[in-house]
C-alpha positions, -999 to +999 in steps of 0.1 A: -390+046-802-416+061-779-445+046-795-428+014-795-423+022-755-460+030-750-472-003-766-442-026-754-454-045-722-419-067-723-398-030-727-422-018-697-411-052-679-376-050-687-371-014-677-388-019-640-368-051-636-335-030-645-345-003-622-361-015-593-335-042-588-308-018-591-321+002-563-326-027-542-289-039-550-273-002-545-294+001-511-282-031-502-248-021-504-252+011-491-245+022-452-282+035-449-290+004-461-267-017-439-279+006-409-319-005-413-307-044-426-292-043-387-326-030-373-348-054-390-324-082-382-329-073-345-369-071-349-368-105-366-344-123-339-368-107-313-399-124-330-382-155-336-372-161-298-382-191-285-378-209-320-345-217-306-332-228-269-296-224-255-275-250-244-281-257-211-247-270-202-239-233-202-250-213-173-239-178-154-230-178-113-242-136-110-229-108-089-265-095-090-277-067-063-286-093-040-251-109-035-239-071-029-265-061-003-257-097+013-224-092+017-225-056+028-248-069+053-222-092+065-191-061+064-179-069+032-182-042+009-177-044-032-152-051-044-145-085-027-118-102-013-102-128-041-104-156-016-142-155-020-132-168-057-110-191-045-141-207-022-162-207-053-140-220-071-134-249-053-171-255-052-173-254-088-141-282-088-160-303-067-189-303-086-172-313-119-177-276-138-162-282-173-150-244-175-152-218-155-153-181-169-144-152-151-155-121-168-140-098-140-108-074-143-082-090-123-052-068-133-052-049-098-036-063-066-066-071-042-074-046-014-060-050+023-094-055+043-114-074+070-079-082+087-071-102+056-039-097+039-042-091+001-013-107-003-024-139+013-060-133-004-044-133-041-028-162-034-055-178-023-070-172-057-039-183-076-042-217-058-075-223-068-075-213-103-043-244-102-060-270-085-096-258-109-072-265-142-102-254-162-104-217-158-106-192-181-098-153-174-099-122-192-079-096-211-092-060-226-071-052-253-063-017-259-048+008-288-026+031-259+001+029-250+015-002-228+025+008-193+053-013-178+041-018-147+005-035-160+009-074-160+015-090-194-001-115-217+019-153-210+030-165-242+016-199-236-017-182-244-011-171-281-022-189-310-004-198-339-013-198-376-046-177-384-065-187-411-059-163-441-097-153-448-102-141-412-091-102-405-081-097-371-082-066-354-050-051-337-044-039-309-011-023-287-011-025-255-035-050-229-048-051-194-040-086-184-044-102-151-018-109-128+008-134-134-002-153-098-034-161-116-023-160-151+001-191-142-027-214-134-050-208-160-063-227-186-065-202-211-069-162-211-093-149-237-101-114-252-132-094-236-137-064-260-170-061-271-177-047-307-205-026-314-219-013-348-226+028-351-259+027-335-237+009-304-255-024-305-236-053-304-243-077-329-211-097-343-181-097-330-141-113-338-132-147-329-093-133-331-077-107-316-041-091-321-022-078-292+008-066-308+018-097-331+005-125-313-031-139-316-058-144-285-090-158-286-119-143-278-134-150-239-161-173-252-140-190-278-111-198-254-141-210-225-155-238-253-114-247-256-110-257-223-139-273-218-130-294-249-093-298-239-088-282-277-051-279-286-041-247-309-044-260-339-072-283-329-086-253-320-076-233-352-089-261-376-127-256-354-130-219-361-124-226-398-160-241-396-174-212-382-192-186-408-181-152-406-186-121-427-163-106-455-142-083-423-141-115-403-164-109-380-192-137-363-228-132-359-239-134-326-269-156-328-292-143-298-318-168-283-340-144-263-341-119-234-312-111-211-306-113-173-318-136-146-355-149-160-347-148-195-333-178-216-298-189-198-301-200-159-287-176-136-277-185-099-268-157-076-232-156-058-249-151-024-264-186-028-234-204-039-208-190-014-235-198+012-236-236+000-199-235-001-191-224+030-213-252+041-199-275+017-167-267+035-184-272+075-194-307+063-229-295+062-254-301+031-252-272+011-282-255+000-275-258-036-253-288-046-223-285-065-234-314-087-258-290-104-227-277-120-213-316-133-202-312-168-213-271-170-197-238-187-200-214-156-195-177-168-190-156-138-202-118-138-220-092-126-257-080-132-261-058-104-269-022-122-243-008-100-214-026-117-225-012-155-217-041-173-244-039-194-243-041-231-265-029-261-275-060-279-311-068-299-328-079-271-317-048-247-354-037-257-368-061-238-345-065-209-308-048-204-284-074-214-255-082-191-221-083-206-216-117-193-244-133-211-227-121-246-202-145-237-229-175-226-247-168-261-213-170-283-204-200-260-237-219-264-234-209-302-201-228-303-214-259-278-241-267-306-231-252-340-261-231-337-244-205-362-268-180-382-255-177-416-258-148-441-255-153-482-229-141-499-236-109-522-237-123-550-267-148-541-282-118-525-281-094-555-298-129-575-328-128-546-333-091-549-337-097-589-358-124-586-382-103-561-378-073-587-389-095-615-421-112-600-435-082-589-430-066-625-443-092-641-473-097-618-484-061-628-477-058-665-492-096-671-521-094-650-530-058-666-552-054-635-542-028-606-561-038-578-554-080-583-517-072-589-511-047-561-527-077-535-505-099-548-477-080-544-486-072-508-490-109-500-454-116-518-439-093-499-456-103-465-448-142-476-416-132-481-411-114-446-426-146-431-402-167-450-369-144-436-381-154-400-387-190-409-358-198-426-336-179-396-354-205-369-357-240-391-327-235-415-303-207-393-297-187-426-302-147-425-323-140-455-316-098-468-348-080-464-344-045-469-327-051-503-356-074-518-382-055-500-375-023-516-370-035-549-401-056-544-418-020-536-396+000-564-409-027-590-444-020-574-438+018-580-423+022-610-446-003-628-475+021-614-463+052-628-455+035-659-489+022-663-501+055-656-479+070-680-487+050-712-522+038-700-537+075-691-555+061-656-555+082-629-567+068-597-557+091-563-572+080-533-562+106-502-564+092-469-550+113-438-545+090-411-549+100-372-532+070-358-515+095-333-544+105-317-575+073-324-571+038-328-571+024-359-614+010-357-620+048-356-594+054-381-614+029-408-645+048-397-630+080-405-612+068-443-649+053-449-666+084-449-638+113-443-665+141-443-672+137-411-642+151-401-638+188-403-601+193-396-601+231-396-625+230-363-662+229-354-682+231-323-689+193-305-706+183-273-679+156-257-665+146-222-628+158-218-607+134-195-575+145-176-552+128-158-518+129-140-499+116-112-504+121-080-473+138-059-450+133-097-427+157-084-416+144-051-415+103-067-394+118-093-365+136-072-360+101-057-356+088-092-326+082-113-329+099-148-329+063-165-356+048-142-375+079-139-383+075-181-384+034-179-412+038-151-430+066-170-434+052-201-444+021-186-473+041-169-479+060-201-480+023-223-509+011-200-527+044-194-524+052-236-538+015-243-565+021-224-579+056-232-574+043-276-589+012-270-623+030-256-626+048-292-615+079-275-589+108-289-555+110-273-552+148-277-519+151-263-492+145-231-482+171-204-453+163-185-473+133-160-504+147-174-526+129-201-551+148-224-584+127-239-614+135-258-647+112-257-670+117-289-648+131-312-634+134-341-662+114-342-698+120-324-708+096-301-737+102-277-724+076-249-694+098-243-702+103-208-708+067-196-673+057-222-654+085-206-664+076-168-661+037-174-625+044-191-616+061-157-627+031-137-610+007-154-575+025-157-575+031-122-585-004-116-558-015-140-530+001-124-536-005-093-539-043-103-505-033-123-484-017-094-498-046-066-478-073-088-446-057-092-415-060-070-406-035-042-384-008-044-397+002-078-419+035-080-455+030-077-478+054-098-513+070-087-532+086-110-555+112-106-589+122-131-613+150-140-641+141-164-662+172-176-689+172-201-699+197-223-693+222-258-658+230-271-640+237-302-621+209-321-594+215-348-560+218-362-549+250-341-514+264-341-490+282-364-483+275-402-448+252-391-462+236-361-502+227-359-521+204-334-557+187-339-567+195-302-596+206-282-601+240-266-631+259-245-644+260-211-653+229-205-621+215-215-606+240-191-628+226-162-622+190-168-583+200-160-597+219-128-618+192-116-587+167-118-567+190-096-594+193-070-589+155-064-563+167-043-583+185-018-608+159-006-583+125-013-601+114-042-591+096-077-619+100-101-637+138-098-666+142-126-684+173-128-724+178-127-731+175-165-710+142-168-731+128-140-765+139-159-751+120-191-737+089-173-754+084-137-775+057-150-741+034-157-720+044-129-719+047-095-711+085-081-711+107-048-716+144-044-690+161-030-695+199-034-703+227-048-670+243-058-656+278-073-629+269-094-602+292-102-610+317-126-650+310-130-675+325-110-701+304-111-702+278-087-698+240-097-714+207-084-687+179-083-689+138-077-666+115-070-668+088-094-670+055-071-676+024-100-695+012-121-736+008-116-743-016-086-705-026-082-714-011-045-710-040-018-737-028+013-706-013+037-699+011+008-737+021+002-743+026+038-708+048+043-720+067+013-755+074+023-746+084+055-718+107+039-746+125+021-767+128+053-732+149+069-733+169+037-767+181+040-763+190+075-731+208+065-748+228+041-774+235+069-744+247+090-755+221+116-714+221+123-717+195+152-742+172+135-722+171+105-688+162+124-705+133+141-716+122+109-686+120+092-670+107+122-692+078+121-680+071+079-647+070+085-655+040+113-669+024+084-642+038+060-615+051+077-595+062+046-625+083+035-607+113+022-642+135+020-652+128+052-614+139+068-621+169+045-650+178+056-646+171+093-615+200+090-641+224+070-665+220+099-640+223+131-630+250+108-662+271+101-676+262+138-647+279+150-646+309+129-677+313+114-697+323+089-710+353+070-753+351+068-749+354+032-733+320+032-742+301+003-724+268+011-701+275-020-664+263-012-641+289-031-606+271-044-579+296-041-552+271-067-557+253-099 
């Protein structure tokens, strides 16, 4: 039996086939393998986008920050008065809005304010949603218990007659809106949003149960209304509709959320100002007839509100709640429904992947041609998942065929090994979290020029971090403190890898870089200064563009030059490959003396040897850093080699004429100099320096032994 093993390539086949596909099946159908089916789904809908366009009879009227700060502008604070709906509602009615969507808790009497009478404000509402005839509100459905006093469903809202193959979630009790409004409505739909265990919301019910009775969800009952659907008209459409074995639908998602993403959004500011003067005869600024024949959801966006939802696009933008519903509703409008196969179809695709990859390796007999086709199978296969979910709207499995497709792989390999006797180990150790993947190749092609467990190297150490962190970040929220940073840290990362350099590591605001290793470059100098130019250049190109009110990053750098020790260093559990010596600990020195003279880029003496003929740099001083003795020459690094314009030259030149004098202790000479820079450059944080130093030492003088040495008393 064993030799018959060893020698049978169909028994090899067979046995990889059986195994590898019962993996892929058994992950499948597994929660883990549910869990990452979910997160691939969401990377492939995010790559897809654009494949696929909205309808754009659908369209969302937003309570976005702008309509808020309007309005409290104007002494009406949030939450509004309900006649303000009323207003826009009759604007919407004289435009010819097919639906209208109110995705807004109206359960609560309204608020007596602004010498309006709440009463009087509610039933202002009420009216409108009567005359409108096309409105659609809201319920949230809850498992507690019912209160008497909170309003109650209207039975003319219930359905009748579920179809038998679609479960319905149940639920006790409900927060409905008033009667006043419920009376004139066209139909009242469910709100709750389902979410899976990693809280994005990707499917949700097209029924729900409060008590006995049935309600349709908010989208569902909008597309109703606009299409004057009876119940069972209305009962026979979702029938049509694919859902999965628990009922629920599969929210098919067409791009990034919020205003500037794929659904048009007008804010509530603008329309209540083109209302009101719709209403004084006057020509509003944005006609009602925009909104002929449209599905207008009405929500909120402003971050204040929270109604924000996890969904597969919330990594590109958040994802207001109201837009779930445009997305289900536009879904519905056009029958743009993303199906999934059944599991018996995909238990036959992850077989079928299973067996090509098992017979590609025992029937071609040769590793390396078998394992590149079996990369390029799986890859066409990956490609075909997103094609077939933009032409045909079909959700091919992935993780199931892809991990048979790599059991197969495998298990065919360690059989081959088995009965063949080849051996073939190839150990690569990959540095991805510190160089780019150019130096990466450069380091697999000849890996002994790598000496993980340290050596001595002459490179340029680069540090960075932001100027005045601490006071930007107390005026932060938690949230947008971490958004911002690792939008600084995504630009300022890209940078520093794409020059060839080593990201050694990040403190706090602070970034650590190493030009010239792991591997030795002699331009290390000239890569590490022109890397500072161009991320300060960047940001600041960066931070000009975006909008006000968001935190706006500088970043300070020290650039020093010079031996130190690079390794793995650390404990047996927890090692780092890093870089440590002096000159690593003056490159962090130099990057904090930016603060004393109002500079951004501060290179010491030995990086200005290496680099001066590619760059453009100033003395400053001689300096006494912290904790060494010996004194320190420092430039400020201005550009790159004759990026100068002839103002810039001239300030600098004369700047070096003040220092000289300073260092002569020709105090008055040297003020009048620098005085005359700062007319050329009046932000010229040397010169300011300086002027203070002088005023200073003229005033209290100096010793005889004065060596012109400036002595820094912090880091």
């Amino acid at each position: 039996m064993r030799r018959l093993f060893l020698r049978s390539s169909g028994l090899h086949f067979s046995v990889t086939l059986l195994v590898s596909g019962l993996l892929g099946i058994l992950l499948s159908g597994s929660q883990l393998g549910k869990t990452v089916e979910r997160e691939t789904l969401d990377w492939r809908m995010r790559l897809a986008q654009g494949s696929r366009r909205p309808d754009t009879s659908v369209v969302i009227a937003t309570i976005d920050q702008k309509s808020l700060t309007y309005f409290e502008k104007n002494g009406v604070a949030w939450p509004w008065p309900r006649e303000f709906y009323g207003v826009l509602l009759d604007y919407f009615r004289a435009g010819g809005a097919k639906a209208v969507l109110f995705d807004m808790d109206f359960s609560q009497k309204d608020m007596d304010r602004l010498n309006v009478d709440a009463s009087e404000s509610d039933s202002s509402f009420g009216r409108a949603i009567r005359k409108a005839g096309n409105v659609v509100l809201i319920t949230l459905l809850t498992r507690g218990s019912s209160d008497s006093a909170t309003p109650r469903i209207d039975d003319r809202f219930f359905l009748r007659g579920a179809p038998n193959r679609i479960a319905v979630p149940g639920y006790s009790s409900c927060i409905a809106p008033r009667s006043e409004f419920q009376s004139g409505a066209g139909r009242l739909g469910a709100a709750n949003y389902m979410v899976d265990l990693d809280g994005v919301a990707r499917r949700i019910p097209l029924l729900y149960k409060e008590g006995d009775e049935l309600l349709p969800q908010a989208a569902l009952a909008t597309f109703a209304v606009g299409n004057d659907f009876s119940s069972n008209k209305l009962m026979n459409f979702i029938r049509t509709i694919p859902v999965d074995e628990n009922g629920y639908y599969l929210i098919n998602w067409y791009g990034r959320g919020g205003p500037g993403g794929v659904f048009r959004y007008y804010s509530i500011s603008a329309l209540m100002i083109s209302a009101v003067q719709m209403m004084q005869r006057l020509r509003p600024e944005i006609s009602p007839s925009l909104f002929k024949g449209k599905y207008v959801i009405v929500g909120g966006t402003a971050l204040g509100l929270m109604d924000y939802v996890s969904t597969p696009f919330t990594a590109l933008e958040p994802f207001p709640g109201a837009e779930i519903h445009a997305t289900i509703l536009s879904n519905l409008l056009d029958h743009d429904f993303l199906r999934e196969l059944s599991p018996w179809v995909v238990a036959f695709v992850i077989l079928g992947m299973s067996s090509v990859v098992s017979g590609l390796f025992f029937g071609t007999k040769r590793a390396a041609l078998s394992t590149a086709i079996a990369l390029v199978l799986a890859g066409v296969y990956f490609l075909a998942t997103l094609i077939v979910m933009s032409a045909a709207r079909i959700s091919l499995p992935l993780v199931g065929p892809e991990v048979s497709a790599l059991g197969a792989f495998a298990l065919a390999g360690v059989i081959s090994y088995v009965t063949e006797g080849k051996r073939r180990r190839e150990l690569r150790k990959l540095m991805n979290r510190y160089i780019n993947s150019d130096v990466i190749e450069e380091i697999s092609a000849d890996p002994d020029t790598v000496d993980l467990k340290g050596r001595e190297v002459e490179a340029t150490v680069f540090f960075s971090d932001i100027r005045d962190f601490t006071s930007v970040s107390e005026r932060l929220q938690p949230r947008e403190l971490v958004e911002s940073l690792n939008e600084y840290f995504n630009i300022a990362t890209d940078i520093v890898l794409n020059s060839g350099a080593m990201l050694d590591k990040y403190i706090g605001d602070a970034i650590m870089a190493v030009f010239g290793a792991p591997l030795k470059r002699d331009d290390h100098a000239i890569i590490a200064c022109l890397t500072a130019i161009k991320m300060q250049k960047v940001l600041t190109e960066f931070y000009s563009r975006r909008d006000g009110g968001k935190p706006v990053f500088q970043t300070r750098i020290g650039l020093n030059s010079g031996k130190m020790v690079i390794g793995n260093i650390g404990s047996e559990r927890r090692t780092d490959y890093t870089a440590i010596g002096d000159s690593v600990n003056l490159a962090s020195r130099l990057e904090g003396v930016n603060k004393q003279f109002g500079t951004r880029i501060m290179i010491s003496e030995s990086t200005f040897d290496l680099a001066s003929g590619s760059v453009e740099a100033r003395e400053l001083d001689l300096v006494r850093v912290k904790g060494k003795d010996k004194p320190v020459r420092i430039f400020e690094l201005l550009g790159e080699k004759g990026s100068l314009e002839p103002a810039q030259e001239e300030a600098y030149r004369l700047f070096h004429s003040g220092l000289q004098a300073y260092r002569r202790r020709e105090w008055e000479r040297s003020e009048a100099i620098f005085a005359e820079v700062l007319k050329l450059r009046h932000d010229d944080g040397p010169s300011l320096t300086y002027l203070s130093r002088c005023r200073s030492l003229a005033s209290a003088g100096v010793p005889d032994d004065w060596d012109g040495v400036f002595t820094l008393k912090t880091k």
